[in-house]
DSSP file (Angstrom, degrees, kcal/mol; ACC not computed):
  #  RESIDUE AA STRUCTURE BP1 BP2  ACC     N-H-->O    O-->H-N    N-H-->O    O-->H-N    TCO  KAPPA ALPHA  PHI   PSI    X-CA   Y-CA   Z-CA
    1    1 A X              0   0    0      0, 0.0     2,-0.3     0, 0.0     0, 0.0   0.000 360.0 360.0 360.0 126.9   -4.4    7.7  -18.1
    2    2 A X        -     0   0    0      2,-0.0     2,-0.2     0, 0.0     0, 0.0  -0.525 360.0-145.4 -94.1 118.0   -6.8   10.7  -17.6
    3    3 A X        -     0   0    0     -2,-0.3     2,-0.3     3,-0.0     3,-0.0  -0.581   9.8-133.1 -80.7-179.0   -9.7    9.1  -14.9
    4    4 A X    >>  -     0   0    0     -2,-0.2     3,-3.1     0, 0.0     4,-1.0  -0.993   4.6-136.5-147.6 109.0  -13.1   10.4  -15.5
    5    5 A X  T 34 S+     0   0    0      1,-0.3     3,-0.4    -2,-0.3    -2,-0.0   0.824 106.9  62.9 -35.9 -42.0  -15.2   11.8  -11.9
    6    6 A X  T 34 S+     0   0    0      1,-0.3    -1,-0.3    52,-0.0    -3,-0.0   0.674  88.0  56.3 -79.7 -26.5  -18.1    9.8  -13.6
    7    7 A X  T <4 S+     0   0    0     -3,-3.1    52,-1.1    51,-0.1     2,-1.1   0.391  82.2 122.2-101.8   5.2  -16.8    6.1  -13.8
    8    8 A X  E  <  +a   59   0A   0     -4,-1.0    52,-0.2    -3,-0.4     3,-0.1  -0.423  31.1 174.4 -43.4  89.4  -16.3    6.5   -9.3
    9    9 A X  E     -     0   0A   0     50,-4.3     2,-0.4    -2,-1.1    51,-0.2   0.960  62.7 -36.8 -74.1 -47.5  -18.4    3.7   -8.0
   10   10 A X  E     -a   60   0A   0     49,-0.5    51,-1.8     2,-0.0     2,-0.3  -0.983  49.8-109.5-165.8 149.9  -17.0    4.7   -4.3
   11   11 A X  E     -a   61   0A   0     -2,-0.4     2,-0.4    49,-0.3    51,-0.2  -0.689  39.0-175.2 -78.8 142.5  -14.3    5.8   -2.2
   12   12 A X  E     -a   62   0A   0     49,-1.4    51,-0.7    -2,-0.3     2,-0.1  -0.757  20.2-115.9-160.0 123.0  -13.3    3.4   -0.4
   13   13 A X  E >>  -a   63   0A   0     -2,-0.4     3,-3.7    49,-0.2     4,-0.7  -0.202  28.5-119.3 -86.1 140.2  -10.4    3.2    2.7
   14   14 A X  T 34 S+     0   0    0     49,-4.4    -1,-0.1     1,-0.3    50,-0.1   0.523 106.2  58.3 -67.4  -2.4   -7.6    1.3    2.4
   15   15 A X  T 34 S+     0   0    0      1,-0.2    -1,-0.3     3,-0.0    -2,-0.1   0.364  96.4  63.6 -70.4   0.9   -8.1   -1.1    5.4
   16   16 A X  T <4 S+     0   0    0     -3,-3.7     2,-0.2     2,-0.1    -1,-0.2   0.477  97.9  83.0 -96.6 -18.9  -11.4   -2.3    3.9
   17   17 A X  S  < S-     0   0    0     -4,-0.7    11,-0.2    11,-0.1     2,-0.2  -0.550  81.1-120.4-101.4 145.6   -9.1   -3.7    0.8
   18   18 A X  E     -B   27   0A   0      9,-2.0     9,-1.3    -2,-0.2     2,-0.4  -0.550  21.8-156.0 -78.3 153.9   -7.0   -6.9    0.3
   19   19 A X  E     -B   26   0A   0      7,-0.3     2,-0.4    -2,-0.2     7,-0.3  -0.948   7.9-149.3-141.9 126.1   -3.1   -6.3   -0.2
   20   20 A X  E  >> -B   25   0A   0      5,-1.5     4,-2.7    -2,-0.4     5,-0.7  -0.672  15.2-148.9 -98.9  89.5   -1.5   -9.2   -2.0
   21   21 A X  T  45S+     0   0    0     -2,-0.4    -1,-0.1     3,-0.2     5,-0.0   0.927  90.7  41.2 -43.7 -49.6    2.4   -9.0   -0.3
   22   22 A X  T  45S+     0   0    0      1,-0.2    -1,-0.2     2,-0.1    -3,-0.0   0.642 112.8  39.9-139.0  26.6    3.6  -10.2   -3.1
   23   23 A X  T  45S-     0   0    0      2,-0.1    -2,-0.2     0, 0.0    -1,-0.2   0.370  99.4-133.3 -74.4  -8.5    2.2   -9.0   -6.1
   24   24 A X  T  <5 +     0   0    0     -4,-2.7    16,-1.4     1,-0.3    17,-0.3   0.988  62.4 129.7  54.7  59.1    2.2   -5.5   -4.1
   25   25 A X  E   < -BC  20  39A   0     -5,-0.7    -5,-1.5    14,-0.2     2,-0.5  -0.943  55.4-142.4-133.8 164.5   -1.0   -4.8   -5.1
   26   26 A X  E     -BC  19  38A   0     12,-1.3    12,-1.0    -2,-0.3    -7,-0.3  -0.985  28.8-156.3-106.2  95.3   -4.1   -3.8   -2.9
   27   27 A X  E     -BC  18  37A   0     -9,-1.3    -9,-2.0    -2,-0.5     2,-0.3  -0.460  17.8-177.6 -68.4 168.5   -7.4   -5.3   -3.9
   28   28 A X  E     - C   0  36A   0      8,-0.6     8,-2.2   -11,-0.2   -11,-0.1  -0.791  33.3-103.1-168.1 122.5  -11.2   -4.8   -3.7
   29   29 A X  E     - C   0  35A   0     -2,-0.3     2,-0.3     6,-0.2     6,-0.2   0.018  31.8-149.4 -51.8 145.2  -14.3   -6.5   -4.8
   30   30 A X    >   -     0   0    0      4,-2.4     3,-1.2     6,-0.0    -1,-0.1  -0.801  19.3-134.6 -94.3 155.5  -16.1   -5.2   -7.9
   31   31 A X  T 3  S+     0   0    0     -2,-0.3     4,-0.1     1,-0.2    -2,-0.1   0.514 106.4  65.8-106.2   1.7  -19.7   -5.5   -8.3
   32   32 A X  T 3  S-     0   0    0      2,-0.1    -1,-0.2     0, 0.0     3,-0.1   0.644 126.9 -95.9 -77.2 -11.1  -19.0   -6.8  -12.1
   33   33 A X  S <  S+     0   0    0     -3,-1.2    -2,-0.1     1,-0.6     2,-0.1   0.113  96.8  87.8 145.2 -51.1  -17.3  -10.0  -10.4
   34   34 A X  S    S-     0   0    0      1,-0.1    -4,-2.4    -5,-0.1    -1,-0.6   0.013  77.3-102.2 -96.5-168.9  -13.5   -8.8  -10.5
   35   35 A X  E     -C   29   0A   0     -6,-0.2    19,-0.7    -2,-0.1     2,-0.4  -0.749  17.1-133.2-126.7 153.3  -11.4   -6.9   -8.3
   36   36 A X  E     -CD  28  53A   0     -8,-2.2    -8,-0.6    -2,-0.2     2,-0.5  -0.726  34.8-169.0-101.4 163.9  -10.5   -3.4   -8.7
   37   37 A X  E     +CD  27  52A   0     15,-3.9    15,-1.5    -2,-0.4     2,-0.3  -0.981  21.5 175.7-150.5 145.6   -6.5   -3.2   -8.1
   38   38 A X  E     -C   26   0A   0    -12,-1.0   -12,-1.3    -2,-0.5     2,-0.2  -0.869  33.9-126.2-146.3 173.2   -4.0   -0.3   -7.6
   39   39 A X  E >>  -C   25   0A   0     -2,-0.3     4,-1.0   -14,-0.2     3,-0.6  -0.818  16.3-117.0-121.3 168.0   -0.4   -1.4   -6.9
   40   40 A X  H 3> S+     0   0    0    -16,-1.4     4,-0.6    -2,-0.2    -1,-0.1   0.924 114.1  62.7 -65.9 -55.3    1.6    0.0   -3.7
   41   41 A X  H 3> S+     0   0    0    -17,-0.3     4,-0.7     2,-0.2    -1,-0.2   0.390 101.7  49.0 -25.8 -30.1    4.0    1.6   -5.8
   42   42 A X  H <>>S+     0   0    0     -3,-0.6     4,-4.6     3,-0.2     5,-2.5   0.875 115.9  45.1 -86.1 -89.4    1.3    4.0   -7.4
   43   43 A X  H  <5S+     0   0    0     -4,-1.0    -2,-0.2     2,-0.2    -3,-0.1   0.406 108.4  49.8  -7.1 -42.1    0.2    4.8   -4.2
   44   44 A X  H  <5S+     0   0    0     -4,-0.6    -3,-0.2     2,-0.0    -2,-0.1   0.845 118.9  47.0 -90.6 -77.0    3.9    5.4   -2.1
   45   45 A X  H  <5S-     0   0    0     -4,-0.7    -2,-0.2     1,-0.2    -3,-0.2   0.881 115.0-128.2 -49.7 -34.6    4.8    7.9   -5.4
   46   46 A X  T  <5 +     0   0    0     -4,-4.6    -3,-0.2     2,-0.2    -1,-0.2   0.780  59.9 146.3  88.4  24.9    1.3    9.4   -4.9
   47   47 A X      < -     0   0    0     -5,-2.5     2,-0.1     1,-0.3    -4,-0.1   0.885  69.4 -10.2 -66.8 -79.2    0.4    8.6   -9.0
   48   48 A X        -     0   0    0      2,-0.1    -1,-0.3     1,-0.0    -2,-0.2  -0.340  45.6-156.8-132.6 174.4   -2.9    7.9   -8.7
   49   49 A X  S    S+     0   0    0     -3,-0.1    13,-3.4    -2,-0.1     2,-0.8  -0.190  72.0 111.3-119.6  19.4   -5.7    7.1   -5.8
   50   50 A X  E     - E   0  61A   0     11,-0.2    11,-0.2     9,-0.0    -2,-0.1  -0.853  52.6-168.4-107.6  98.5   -7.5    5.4   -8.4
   51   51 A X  E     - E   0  60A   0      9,-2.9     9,-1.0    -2,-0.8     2,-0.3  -0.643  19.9-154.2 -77.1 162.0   -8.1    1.4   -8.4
   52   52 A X  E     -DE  37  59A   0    -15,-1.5   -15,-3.9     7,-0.2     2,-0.5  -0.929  16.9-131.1-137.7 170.0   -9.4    0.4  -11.6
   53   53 A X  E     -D   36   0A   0      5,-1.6   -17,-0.2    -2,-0.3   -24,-0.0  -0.892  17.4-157.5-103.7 134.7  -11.5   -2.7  -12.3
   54   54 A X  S    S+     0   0    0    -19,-0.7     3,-0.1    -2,-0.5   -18,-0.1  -0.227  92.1  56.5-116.0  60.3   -9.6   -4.2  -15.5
   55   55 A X  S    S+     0   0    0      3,-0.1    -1,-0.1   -21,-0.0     2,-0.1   0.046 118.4  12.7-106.4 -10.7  -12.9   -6.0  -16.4
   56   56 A X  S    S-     0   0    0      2,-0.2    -3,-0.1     1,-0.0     0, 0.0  -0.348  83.4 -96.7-105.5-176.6  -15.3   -2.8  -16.5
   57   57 A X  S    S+     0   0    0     -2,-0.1    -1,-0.0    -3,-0.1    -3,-0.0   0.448  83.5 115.6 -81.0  -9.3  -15.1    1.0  -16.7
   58   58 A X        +     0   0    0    -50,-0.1    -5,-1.6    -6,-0.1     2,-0.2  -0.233  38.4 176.9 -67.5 160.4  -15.7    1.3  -12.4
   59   59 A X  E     -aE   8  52A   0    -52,-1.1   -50,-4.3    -7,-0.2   -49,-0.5  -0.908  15.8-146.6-162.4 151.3  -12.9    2.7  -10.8
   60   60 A X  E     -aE  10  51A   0     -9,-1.0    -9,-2.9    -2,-0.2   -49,-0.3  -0.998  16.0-118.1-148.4 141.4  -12.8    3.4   -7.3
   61   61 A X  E     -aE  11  50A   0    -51,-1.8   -49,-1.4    -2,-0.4     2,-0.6  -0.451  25.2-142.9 -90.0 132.7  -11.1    6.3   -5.2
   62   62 A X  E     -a   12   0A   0    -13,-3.4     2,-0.4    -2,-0.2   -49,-0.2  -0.861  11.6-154.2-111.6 107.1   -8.5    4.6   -2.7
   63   63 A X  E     +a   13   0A   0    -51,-0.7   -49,-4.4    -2,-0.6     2,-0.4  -0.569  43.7 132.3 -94.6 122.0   -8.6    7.0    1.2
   64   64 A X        -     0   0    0     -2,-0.4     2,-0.6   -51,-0.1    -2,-0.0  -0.992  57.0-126.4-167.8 158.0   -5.2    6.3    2.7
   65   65 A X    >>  -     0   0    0     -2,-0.4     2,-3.3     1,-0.1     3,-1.3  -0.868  16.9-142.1-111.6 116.1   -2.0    8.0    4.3
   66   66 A X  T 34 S+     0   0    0     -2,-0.6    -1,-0.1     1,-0.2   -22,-0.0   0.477 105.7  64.7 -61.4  32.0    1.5    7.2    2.7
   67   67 A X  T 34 S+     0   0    0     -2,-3.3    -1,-0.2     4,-0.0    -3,-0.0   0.858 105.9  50.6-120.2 -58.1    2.9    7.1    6.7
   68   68 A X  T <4 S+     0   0    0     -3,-1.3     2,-0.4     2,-0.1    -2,-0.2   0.077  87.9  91.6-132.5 -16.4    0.4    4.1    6.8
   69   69 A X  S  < S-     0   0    0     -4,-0.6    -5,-0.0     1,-0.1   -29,-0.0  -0.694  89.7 -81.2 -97.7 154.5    1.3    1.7    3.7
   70   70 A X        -     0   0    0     -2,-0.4    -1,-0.1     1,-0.1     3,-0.1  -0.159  50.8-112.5 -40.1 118.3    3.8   -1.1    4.1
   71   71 A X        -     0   0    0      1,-0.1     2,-0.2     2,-0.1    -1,-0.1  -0.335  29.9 -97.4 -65.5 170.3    7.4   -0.2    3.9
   72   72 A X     >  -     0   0    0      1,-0.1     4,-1.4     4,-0.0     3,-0.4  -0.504  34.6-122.7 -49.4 141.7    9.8   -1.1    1.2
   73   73 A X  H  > S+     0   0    0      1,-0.2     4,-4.1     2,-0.2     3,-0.4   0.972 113.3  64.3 -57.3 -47.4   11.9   -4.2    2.3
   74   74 A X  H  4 S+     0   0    0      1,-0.3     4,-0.3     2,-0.2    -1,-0.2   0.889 110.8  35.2 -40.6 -56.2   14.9   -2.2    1.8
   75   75 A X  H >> S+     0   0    0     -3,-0.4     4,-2.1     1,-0.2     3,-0.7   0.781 110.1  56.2 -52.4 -32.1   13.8    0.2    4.6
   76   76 A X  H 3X S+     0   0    0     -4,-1.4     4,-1.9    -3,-0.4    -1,-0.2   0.718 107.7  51.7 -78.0 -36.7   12.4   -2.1    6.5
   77   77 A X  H 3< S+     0   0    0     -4,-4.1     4,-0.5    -5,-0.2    -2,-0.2   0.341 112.2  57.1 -64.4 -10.9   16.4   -4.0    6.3
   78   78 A X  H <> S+     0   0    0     -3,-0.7     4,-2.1    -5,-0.4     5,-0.3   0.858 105.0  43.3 -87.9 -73.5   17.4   -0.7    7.3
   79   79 A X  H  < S+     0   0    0     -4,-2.1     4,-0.2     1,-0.2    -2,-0.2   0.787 110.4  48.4   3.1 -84.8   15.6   -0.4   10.2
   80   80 A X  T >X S+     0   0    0     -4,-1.9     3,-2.8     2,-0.2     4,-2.4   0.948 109.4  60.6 -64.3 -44.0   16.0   -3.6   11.8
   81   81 A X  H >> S+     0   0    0     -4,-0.5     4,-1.5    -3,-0.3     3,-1.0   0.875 110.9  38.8   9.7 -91.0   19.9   -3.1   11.1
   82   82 A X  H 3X S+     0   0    0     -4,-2.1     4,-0.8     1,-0.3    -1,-0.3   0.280 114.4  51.5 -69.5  -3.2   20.0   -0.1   13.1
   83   83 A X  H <> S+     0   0    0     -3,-2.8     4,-3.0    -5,-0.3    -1,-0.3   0.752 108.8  57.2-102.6 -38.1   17.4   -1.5   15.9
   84   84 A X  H <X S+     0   0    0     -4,-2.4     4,-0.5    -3,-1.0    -2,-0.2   0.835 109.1  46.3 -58.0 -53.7   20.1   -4.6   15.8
   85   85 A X  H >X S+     0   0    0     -4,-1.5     3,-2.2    -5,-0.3     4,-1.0   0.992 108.0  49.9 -50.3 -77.9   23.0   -2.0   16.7
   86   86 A X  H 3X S+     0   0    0     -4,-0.8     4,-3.7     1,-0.3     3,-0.3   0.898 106.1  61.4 -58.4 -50.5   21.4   -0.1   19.4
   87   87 A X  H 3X S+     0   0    0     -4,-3.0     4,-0.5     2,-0.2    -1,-0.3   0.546 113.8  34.0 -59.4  -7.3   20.6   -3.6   20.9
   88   88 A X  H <X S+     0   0    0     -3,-2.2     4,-2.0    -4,-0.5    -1,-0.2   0.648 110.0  59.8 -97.2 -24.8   24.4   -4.4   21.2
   89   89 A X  H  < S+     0   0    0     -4,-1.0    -2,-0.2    -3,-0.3     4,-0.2   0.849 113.9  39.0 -46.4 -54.9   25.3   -1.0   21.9
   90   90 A X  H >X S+     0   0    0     -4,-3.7     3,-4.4     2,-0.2     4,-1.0   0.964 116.7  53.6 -57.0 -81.5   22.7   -1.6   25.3
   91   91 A X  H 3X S+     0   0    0     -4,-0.5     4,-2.4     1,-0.3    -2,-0.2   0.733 110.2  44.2 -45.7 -50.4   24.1   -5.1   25.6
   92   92 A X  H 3X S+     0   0    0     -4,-2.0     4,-0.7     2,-0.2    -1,-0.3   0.541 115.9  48.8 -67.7  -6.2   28.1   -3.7   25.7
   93   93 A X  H <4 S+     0   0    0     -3,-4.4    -2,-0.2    -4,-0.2    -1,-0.2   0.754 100.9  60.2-109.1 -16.6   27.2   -1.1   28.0
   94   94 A X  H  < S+     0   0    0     -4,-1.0    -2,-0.2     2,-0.2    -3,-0.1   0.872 112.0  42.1 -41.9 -53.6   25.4   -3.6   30.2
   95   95 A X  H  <        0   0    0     -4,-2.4    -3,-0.1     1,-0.3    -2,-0.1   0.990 360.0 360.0 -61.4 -71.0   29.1   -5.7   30.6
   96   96 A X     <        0   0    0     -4,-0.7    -1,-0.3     0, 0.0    -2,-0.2   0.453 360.0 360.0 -78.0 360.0   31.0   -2.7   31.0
């Protein structure tokens, strides 16, 4: 979907916006009523920076760093894994 420069109500940075965990969407009030939405997923890939309001035409520019959104669980299962290791690895070298 092609945006248009003209239907920007605002920029607007992505700690000012709600994010719904588990629709994995980011919300943000609209001044029609509704919420403008982008999903996390949009966002990670780097499709758009664009929320859209899906009662109006306003659309709203979303200011963010993809180092800075919420991981995917999977990584986040990686992680702790591997944090899980090193913290028995310390613990077995503590005994010995």
């Amino acid at each position: 979907m092609a945006t248009s420069e003209e239907n920007i109500y605002d920029e607007i940075e992505i700690e000012d916006m709600t994010y719904d965990s588990t629709l994995q969407i980011y919300h943000y009030p609209c001044p029609c009523g509704d919420r403008f939405e982008i999903s996390l997923d949009d966002l990670r890939d780097g499709e758009t920076d664009i929320g859209i309001c899906p009662s109006c035409s306003l659309q709203i520019r979303v200011i963010y760093e993809v180092d800075d959104l919420p991981k995917p669980e999977s990584e986040q299962g990686k992680r702790e894994a591997v944090t899980m290791s090193d913290q028995q690895v310390a613990s077995l070298a503590a005994v010995a």
